[in-house]
PLY file of the C-alpha trace (Angstrom):
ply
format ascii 1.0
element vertex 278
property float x
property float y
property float z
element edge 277
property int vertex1
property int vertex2
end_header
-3.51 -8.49 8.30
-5.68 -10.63 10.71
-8.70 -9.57 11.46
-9.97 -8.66 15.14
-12.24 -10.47 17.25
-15.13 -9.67 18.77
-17.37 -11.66 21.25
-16.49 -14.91 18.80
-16.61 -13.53 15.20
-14.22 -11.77 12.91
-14.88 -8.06 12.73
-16.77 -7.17 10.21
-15.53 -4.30 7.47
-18.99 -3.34 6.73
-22.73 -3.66 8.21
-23.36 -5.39 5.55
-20.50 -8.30 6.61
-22.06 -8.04 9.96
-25.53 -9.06 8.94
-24.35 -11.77 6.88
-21.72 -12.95 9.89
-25.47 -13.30 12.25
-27.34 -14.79 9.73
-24.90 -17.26 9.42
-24.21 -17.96 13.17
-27.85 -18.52 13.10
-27.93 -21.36 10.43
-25.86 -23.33 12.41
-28.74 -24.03 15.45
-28.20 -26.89 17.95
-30.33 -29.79 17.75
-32.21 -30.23 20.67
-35.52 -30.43 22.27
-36.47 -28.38 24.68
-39.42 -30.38 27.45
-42.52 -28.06 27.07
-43.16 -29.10 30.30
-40.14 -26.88 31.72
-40.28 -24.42 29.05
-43.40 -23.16 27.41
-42.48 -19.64 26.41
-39.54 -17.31 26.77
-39.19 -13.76 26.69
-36.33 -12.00 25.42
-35.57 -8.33 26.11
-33.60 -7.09 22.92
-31.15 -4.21 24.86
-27.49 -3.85 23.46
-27.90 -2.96 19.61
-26.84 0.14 19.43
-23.73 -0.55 21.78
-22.81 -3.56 19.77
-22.76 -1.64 16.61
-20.96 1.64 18.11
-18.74 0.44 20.74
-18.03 -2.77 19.47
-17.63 -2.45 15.98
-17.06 1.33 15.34
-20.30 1.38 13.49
-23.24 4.10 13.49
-25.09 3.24 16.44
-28.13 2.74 14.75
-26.78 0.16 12.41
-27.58 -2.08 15.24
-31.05 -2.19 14.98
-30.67 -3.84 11.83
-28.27 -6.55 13.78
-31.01 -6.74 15.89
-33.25 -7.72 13.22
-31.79 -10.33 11.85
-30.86 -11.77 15.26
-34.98 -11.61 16.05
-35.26 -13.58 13.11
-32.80 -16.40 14.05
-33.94 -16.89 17.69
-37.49 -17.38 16.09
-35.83 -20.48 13.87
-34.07 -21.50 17.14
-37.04 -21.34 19.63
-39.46 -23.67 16.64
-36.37 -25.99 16.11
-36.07 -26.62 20.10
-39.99 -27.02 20.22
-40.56 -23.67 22.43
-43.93 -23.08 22.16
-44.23 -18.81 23.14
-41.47 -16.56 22.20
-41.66 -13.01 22.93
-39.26 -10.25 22.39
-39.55 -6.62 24.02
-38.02 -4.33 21.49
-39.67 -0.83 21.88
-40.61 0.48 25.88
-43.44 3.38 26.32
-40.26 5.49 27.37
-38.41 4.66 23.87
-40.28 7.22 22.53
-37.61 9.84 24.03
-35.03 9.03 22.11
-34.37 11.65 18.89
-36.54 11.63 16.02
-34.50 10.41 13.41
-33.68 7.44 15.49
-37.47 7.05 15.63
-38.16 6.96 12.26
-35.55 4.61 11.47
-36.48 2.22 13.78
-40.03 2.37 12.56
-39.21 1.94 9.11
-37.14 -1.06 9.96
-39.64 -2.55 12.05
-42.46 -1.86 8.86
-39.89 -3.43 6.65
-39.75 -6.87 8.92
-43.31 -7.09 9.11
-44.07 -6.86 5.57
-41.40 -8.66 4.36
-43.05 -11.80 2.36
-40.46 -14.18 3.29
-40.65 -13.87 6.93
-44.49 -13.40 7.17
-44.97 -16.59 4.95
-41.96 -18.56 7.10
-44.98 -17.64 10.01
-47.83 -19.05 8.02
-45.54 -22.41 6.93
-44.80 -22.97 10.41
-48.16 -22.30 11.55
-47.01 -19.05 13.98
-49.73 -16.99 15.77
-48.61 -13.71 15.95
-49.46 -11.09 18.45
-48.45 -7.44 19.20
-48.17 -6.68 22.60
-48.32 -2.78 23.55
-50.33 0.10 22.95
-52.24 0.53 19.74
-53.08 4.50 19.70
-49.32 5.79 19.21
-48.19 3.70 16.42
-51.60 4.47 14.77
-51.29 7.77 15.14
-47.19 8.07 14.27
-46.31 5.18 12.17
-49.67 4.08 10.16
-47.47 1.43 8.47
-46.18 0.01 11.18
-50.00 -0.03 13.12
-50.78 -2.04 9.60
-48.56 -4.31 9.15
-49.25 -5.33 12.71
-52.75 -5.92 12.66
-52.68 -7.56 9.34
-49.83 -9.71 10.60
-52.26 -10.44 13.50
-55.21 -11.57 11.34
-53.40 -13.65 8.80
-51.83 -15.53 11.68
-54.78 -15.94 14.04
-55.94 -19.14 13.76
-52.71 -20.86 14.41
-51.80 -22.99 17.40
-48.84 -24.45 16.88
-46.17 -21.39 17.73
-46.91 -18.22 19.28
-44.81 -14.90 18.69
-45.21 -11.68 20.45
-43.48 -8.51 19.30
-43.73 -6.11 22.17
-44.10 -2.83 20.86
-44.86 1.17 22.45
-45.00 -1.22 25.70
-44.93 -0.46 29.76
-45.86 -2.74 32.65
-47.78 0.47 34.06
-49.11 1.58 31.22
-50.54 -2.05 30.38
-51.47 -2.29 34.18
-53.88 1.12 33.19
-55.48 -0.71 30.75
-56.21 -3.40 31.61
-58.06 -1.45 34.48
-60.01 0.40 31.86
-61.01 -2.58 30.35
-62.02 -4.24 33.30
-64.57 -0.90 34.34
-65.79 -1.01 30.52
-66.83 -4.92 31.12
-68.05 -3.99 34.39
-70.30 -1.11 32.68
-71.48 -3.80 30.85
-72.97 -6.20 32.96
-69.79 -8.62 31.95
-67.94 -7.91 35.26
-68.32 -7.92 39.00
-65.26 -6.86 41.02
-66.09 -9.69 43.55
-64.59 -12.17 41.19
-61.22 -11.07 41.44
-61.43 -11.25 45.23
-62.87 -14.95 44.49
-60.05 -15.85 42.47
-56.88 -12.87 41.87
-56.00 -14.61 38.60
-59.21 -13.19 36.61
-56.86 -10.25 35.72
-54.75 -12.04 33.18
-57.87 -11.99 31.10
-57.16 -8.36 30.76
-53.50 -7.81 30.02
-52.36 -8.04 26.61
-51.33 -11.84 26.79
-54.81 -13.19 27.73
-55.11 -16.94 26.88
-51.31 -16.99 26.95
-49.43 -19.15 28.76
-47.08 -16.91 31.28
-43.28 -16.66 30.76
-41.24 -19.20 32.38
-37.91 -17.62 31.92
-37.15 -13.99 31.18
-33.57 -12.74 29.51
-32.08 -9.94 29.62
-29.01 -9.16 27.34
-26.17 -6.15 27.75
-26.49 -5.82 31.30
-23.03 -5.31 32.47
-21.28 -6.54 35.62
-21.16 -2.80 36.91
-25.17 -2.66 36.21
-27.80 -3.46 39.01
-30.13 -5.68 37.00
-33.85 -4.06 36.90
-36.64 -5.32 34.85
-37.33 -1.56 33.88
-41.65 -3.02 34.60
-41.62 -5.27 32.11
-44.47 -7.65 32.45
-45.14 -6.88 36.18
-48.04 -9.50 36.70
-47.32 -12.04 33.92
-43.69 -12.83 35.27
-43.99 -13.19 38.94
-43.03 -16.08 39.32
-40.98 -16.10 35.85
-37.20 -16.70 36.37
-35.05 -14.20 35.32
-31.50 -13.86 33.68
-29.30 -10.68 32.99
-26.42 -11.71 30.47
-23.60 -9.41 29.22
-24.04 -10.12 26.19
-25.16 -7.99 23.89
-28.11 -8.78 21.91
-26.40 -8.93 18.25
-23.58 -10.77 19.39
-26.06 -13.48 20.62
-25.37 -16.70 19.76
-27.15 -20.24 19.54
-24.73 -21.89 21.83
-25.32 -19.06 24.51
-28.72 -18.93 24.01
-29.18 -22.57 24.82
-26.64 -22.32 27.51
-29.30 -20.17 29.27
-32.45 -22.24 28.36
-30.55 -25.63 29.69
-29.48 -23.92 33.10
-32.91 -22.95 33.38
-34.51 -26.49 32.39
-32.68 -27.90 35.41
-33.47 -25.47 37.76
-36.25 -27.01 39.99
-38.46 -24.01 40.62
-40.20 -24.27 44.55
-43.01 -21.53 43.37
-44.26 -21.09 46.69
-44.15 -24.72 47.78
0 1
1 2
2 3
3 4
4 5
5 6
6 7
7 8
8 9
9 10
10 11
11 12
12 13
13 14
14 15
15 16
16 17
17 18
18 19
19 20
20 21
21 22
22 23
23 24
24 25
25 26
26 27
27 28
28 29
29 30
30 31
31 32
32 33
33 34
34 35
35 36
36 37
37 38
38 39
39 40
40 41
41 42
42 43
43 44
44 45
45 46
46 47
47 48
48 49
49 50
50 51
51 52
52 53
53 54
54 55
55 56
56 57
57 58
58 59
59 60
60 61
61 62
62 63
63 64
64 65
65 66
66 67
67 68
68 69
69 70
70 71
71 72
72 73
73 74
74 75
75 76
76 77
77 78
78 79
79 80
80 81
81 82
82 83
83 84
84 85
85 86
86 87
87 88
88 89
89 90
90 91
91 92
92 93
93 94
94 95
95 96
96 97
97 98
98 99
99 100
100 101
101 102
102 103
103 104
104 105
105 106
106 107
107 108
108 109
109 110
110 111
111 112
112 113
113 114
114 115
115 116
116 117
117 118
118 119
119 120
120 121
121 122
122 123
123 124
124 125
125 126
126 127
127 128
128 129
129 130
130 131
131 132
132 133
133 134
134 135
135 136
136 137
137 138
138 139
139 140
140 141
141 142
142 143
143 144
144 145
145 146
146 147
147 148
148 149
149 150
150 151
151 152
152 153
153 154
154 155
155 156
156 157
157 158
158 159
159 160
160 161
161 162
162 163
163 164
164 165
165 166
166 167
167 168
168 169
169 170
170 171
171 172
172 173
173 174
174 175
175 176
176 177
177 178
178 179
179 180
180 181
181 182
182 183
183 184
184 185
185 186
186 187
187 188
188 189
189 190
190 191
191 192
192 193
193 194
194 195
195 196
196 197
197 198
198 199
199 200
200 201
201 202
202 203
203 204
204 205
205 206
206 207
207 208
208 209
209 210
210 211
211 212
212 213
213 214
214 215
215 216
216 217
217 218
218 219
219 220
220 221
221 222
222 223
223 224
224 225
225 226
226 227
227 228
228 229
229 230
230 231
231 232
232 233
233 234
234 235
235 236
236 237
237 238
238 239
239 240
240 241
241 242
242 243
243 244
244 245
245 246
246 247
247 248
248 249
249 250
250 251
251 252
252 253
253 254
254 255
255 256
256 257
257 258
258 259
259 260
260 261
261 262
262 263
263 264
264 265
265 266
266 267
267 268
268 269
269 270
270 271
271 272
272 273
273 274
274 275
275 276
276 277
Protein backbone atom coordinates (compact mmCIF):
# COMPACT_ATOMS: atom_id res chain seq x y z
CA UNK A 1 0.00 0.00 0.00
CA UNK A 2 1.61 3.46 -0.74
CA UNK A 3 1.55 5.75 1.63
CA UNK A 4 -0.25 9.31 1.35
CA UNK A 5 1.25 12.56 0.99
CA UNK A 6 1.04 15.40 2.78
CA UNK A 7 2.51 18.94 2.14
CA UNK A 8 5.90 16.87 0.87
CA UNK A 9 6.27 13.94 3.36
CA UNK A 10 4.85 10.47 3.67
CA UNK A 11 2.09 10.29 6.22
CA UNK A 12 3.09 9.34 9.19
CA UNK A 13 1.36 6.09 11.13
CA UNK A 14 2.16 7.47 14.43
CA UNK A 15 3.22 10.93 16.21
CA UNK A 16 5.99 9.42 16.93
CA UNK A 17 6.90 8.87 12.85
CA UNK A 18 5.89 12.42 12.57
CA UNK A 19 8.46 13.83 14.92
CA UNK A 20 11.12 11.81 13.56
CA UNK A 21 9.88 12.74 9.69
CA UNK A 22 10.61 16.90 11.07
CA UNK A 23 13.58 16.22 12.73
CA UNK A 24 14.85 14.80 9.81
CA UNK A 25 13.63 17.43 7.24
CA UNK A 26 15.49 19.62 9.52
CA UNK A 27 18.98 17.90 9.27
CA UNK A 28 19.03 18.46 5.83
CA UNK A 29 19.44 22.67 6.09
CA UNK A 30 20.59 24.66 3.02
CA UNK A 31 23.89 26.12 3.04
CA UNK A 32 23.76 29.62 2.79
CA UNK A 33 24.51 32.90 4.29
CA UNK A 34 22.17 35.12 4.97
CA UNK A 35 23.80 39.33 4.70
CA UNK A 36 23.20 40.62 8.32
CA UNK A 37 22.98 43.68 6.74
CA UNK A 38 19.41 42.72 5.16
CA UNK A 39 18.51 40.41 7.82
CA UNK A 40 19.31 40.84 11.44
CA UNK A 41 16.45 39.08 13.17
CA UNK A 42 13.26 37.32 12.19
CA UNK A 43 10.21 36.63 13.91
CA UNK A 44 8.20 33.70 13.43
CA UNK A 45 4.58 33.35 14.56
CA UNK A 46 4.12 29.50 15.31
CA UNK A 47 0.01 29.21 14.26
CA UNK A 48 -1.10 25.86 12.51
CA UNK A 49 -0.10 22.96 15.03
CA UNK A 50 -2.99 21.82 16.05
CA UNK A 51 -4.56 21.88 12.41
CA UNK A 52 -1.57 20.09 11.06
CA UNK A 53 -1.89 17.34 13.50
CA UNK A 54 -5.91 17.05 13.32
CA UNK A 55 -6.82 17.94 9.90
CA UNK A 56 -3.89 16.89 8.24
CA UNK A 57 -2.88 13.85 9.73
CA UNK A 58 -5.97 12.56 11.68
CA UNK A 59 -4.04 13.04 14.83
CA UNK A 60 -5.20 14.49 18.37
CA UNK A 61 -5.01 18.04 17.87
CA UNK A 62 -2.75 18.59 20.51
CA UNK A 63 -0.15 16.23 19.23
CA UNK A 64 0.84 19.22 17.29
CA UNK A 65 2.34 21.11 19.79
CA UNK A 66 4.86 18.59 20.06
CA UNK A 67 5.41 19.00 16.01
CA UNK A 68 5.74 22.34 16.88
CA UNK A 69 8.49 21.69 19.14
CA UNK A 70 10.67 20.04 17.32
CA UNK A 71 10.12 22.35 14.32
CA UNK A 72 11.21 25.44 16.95
CA UNK A 73 14.16 23.52 17.43
CA UNK A 74 15.19 23.11 13.73
CA UNK A 75 14.54 26.73 12.61
CA UNK A 76 16.93 27.66 15.58
CA UNK A 77 19.80 25.27 13.75
CA UNK A 78 18.65 26.92 10.45
CA UNK A 79 18.60 30.65 11.50
CA UNK A 80 22.67 30.02 13.31
CA UNK A 81 23.66 28.02 10.11
CA UNK A 82 22.44 31.06 7.74
CA UNK A 83 24.19 33.56 10.23
CA UNK A 84 20.72 35.26 11.44
CA UNK A 85 21.60 37.00 14.26
CA UNK A 86 17.76 37.45 16.34
CA UNK A 87 15.23 34.78 16.04
CA UNK A 88 12.05 35.06 17.77
CA UNK A 89 9.08 32.86 17.82
CA UNK A 90 5.51 33.89 19.25
CA UNK A 91 4.06 30.70 20.57
CA UNK A 92 1.61 31.59 23.46
CA UNK A 93 -0.76 35.15 23.01
CA UNK A 94 -2.30 36.87 26.38
CA UNK A 95 -5.67 35.53 24.80
CA UNK A 96 -4.24 31.75 24.64
CA UNK A 97 -5.12 31.51 27.96
CA UNK A 98 -8.92 30.78 26.82
CA UNK A 99 -8.43 27.81 25.43
CA UNK A 100 -9.53 24.56 27.86
CA UNK A 101 -7.52 23.60 30.69
CA UNK A 102 -6.20 20.45 29.78
CA UNK A 103 -4.89 21.96 26.64
CA UNK A 104 -3.20 24.40 29.04
CA UNK A 105 -1.48 22.16 31.01
CA UNK A 106 -0.19 20.24 28.25
CA UNK A 107 1.20 22.91 26.56
CA UNK A 108 2.90 24.07 29.70
CA UNK A 109 4.37 20.90 30.46
CA UNK A 110 5.74 20.68 26.98
CA UNK A 111 7.06 24.01 26.99
CA UNK A 112 8.85 23.11 30.80
CA UNK A 113 10.10 20.00 29.15
CA UNK A 114 11.98 22.11 26.15
CA UNK A 115 13.42 24.44 28.45
CA UNK A 116 14.97 22.07 30.73
CA UNK A 117 15.95 19.72 28.42
CA UNK A 118 20.01 19.50 28.80
CA UNK A 119 20.63 18.96 25.25
CA UNK A 120 18.95 21.91 23.89
CA UNK A 121 19.90 24.35 26.75
CA UNK A 122 23.65 23.27 26.37
CA UNK A 123 23.28 23.39 22.20
CA UNK A 124 22.45 27.40 23.49
CA UNK A 125 25.50 27.71 25.65
CA UNK A 126 27.88 25.87 22.71
CA UNK A 127 26.65 28.24 20.29
CA UNK A 128 26.89 31.08 22.51
CA UNK A 129 22.76 31.92 22.35
CA UNK A 130 21.32 34.73 24.56
CA UNK A 131 18.11 33.81 25.48
CA UNK A 132 15.22 35.98 26.36
CA UNK A 133 11.50 35.54 27.29
CA UNK A 134 9.37 37.96 25.95
CA UNK A 135 5.79 38.35 27.74
CA UNK A 136 4.39 38.74 30.99
CA UNK A 137 6.07 37.30 34.04
CA UNK A 138 3.10 37.31 36.80
CA UNK A 139 0.82 34.50 35.08
CA UNK A 140 3.28 31.87 34.42
CA UNK A 141 4.59 32.52 37.99
CA UNK A 142 1.58 32.24 39.40
CA UNK A 143 0.15 29.05 37.07
CA UNK A 144 3.09 27.21 35.83
CA UNK A 145 6.08 27.77 38.52
CA UNK A 146 8.16 25.43 36.31
CA UNK A 147 7.74 26.95 33.39
CA UNK A 148 8.41 30.79 35.17
CA UNK A 149 11.82 28.72 36.24
CA UNK A 150 13.06 27.30 33.64
CA UNK A 151 12.70 30.64 31.96
CA UNK A 152 14.52 32.78 34.12
CA UNK A 153 17.22 30.31 34.70
CA UNK A 154 17.43 29.85 30.94
CA UNK A 155 17.75 33.69 30.94
CA UNK A 156 20.68 33.89 33.40
CA UNK A 157 22.78 31.03 32.15
CA UNK A 158 22.57 32.59 28.70
CA UNK A 159 23.05 36.27 29.49
CA UNK A 160 26.27 37.13 28.70
CA UNK A 161 26.21 35.90 25.19
CA UNK A 162 26.43 37.97 22.03
CA UNK A 163 26.73 35.95 19.38
CA UNK A 164 22.84 34.65 18.78
CA UNK A 165 19.85 35.95 20.31
CA UNK A 166 16.55 33.82 20.90
CA UNK A 167 13.30 35.08 22.13
CA UNK A 168 10.48 32.75 23.15
CA UNK A 169 7.40 34.89 23.33
CA UNK A 170 5.36 33.68 25.96
CA UNK A 171 1.66 34.92 27.94
CA UNK A 172 2.36 37.86 25.26
CA UNK A 173 0.04 40.94 23.77
CA UNK A 174 1.10 44.04 21.87
CA UNK A 175 -1.43 45.94 24.33
CA UNK A 176 -0.68 44.36 27.16
CA UNK A 177 3.21 44.99 26.58
CA UNK A 178 2.21 48.58 25.37
CA UNK A 179 0.68 48.84 29.38
CA UNK A 180 3.80 48.10 30.63
CA UNK A 181 5.96 49.53 29.29
CA UNK A 182 3.84 52.68 30.34
CA UNK A 183 4.12 51.57 33.92
CA UNK A 184 7.59 51.33 33.70
CA UNK A 185 8.14 54.46 32.16
CA UNK A 186 5.89 56.42 35.30
CA UNK A 187 8.00 54.16 37.84
CA UNK A 188 11.40 55.72 36.17
CA UNK A 189 9.74 58.93 36.05
CA UNK A 190 8.89 58.59 39.98
CA UNK A 191 12.32 58.16 40.19
CA UNK A 192 14.01 61.01 38.97
CA UNK A 193 15.25 58.59 35.88
CA UNK A 194 12.60 60.01 33.44
CA UNK A 195 11.22 63.20 32.00
CA UNK A 196 8.37 62.82 29.50
CA UNK A 197 10.00 65.65 27.39
CA UNK A 198 12.46 63.18 26.06
CA UNK A 199 10.18 61.22 24.17
CA UNK A 200 8.86 64.36 22.49
CA UNK A 201 12.78 65.08 21.84
CA UNK A 202 13.29 61.89 20.28
CA UNK A 203 9.88 59.16 19.94
CA UNK A 204 12.33 56.25 19.87
CA UNK A 205 13.17 56.44 23.81
CA UNK A 206 10.21 53.98 24.16
CA UNK A 207 11.95 50.92 22.85
CA UNK A 208 13.93 51.14 26.03
CA UNK A 209 10.79 50.02 27.65
CA UNK A 210 9.26 47.17 25.71
CA UNK A 211 10.42 43.82 26.34
CA UNK A 212 13.12 43.79 23.47
CA UNK A 213 15.16 46.79 24.76
CA UNK A 214 18.74 46.73 23.32
CA UNK A 215 17.33 44.51 20.58
CA UNK A 216 17.68 45.06 17.26
CA UNK A 217 13.90 45.37 15.67
CA UNK A 218 12.49 42.64 13.36
CA UNK A 219 13.17 43.00 9.80
CA UNK A 220 10.79 40.44 8.52
CA UNK A 221 7.79 38.97 10.30
CA UNK A 222 6.10 35.35 9.21
CA UNK A 223 3.17 34.20 9.63
CA UNK A 224 2.30 30.47 8.93
CA UNK A 225 -1.43 28.73 8.37
CA UNK A 226 -3.04 31.68 7.16
CA UNK A 227 -5.24 30.47 4.46
CA UNK A 228 -6.17 32.04 1.12
CA UNK A 229 -9.85 32.55 2.48
CA UNK A 230 -8.17 34.39 5.70
CA UNK A 231 -7.67 38.28 5.85
CA UNK A 232 -4.13 38.36 7.20
CA UNK A 233 -4.04 40.33 10.75
CA UNK A 234 -1.11 40.53 12.97
CA UNK A 235 -3.58 39.74 15.94
CA UNK A 236 -1.04 43.08 17.86
CA UNK A 237 1.84 41.37 17.75
CA UNK A 238 4.75 43.63 18.32
CA UNK A 239 2.83 46.89 17.51
CA UNK A 240 5.88 49.35 17.90
CA UNK A 241 8.87 47.03 17.28
CA UNK A 242 7.61 46.00 13.67
CA UNK A 243 6.51 49.12 12.01
CA UNK A 244 8.40 49.18 9.59
CA UNK A 245 9.07 45.21 9.72
CA UNK A 246 7.94 43.42 6.49
CA UNK A 247 5.49 41.01 6.81
CA UNK A 248 4.55 37.53 5.24
CA UNK A 249 1.35 35.29 5.73
CA UNK A 250 2.17 31.68 4.30
CA UNK A 251 -0.28 28.72 4.12
CA UNK A 252 1.71 26.68 5.43
CA UNK A 253 1.30 25.28 8.42
CA UNK A 254 3.88 25.59 10.98
CA UNK A 255 4.87 21.69 11.37
CA UNK A 256 4.87 21.11 7.85
CA UNK A 257 7.55 23.89 7.58
CA UNK A 258 10.32 23.19 5.73
CA UNK A 259 14.02 24.50 5.16
CA UNK A 260 13.55 25.04 1.51
CA UNK A 261 10.31 27.18 2.25
CA UNK A 262 11.68 28.82 4.94
CA UNK A 263 14.56 30.16 2.92
CA UNK A 264 12.29 30.73 0.04
CA UNK A 265 10.77 33.47 2.28
CA UNK A 266 14.05 34.89 3.79
CA UNK A 267 15.61 35.20 0.00
CA UNK A 268 12.39 37.04 -1.37
CA UNK A 269 12.76 39.21 1.43
CA UNK A 270 16.71 39.82 1.10
CA UNK A 271 15.96 41.26 -2.33
CA UNK A 272 13.27 43.31 -1.53
CA UNK A 273 14.67 46.92 -1.43
CA UNK A 274 12.75 48.40 1.48
CA UNK A 275 12.00 52.58 0.76
CA UNK A 276 11.26 53.01 4.77
CA UNK A 277 10.01 56.34 4.38
CA UNK A 278 12.53 57.57 1.83
Amino acid sequence: MVAEKVVGRERPRSVEEWIAQIELAWQKIPEVKVDPEKLKHLVIICDGNRRAAKEERGFHPWDGHRAGVETIKGISRAAREWGIHTLTFWTWSTENWGREAKQVELIMKLAAQGLNDKRIIEELINNQVRFTHIGRKDRLQAGFPSVAKALKNLEARTAEFTRYQLNLVMDYGGLDETTRAIGKMFESFQEGKFEPRILQENPKVILEFLDTAGQSLPDLVIRTGVTQEEIPHTSGFMPLQTAYACWEFVPDLFPDLTPQRLLDSISEFIVYKRRLGK
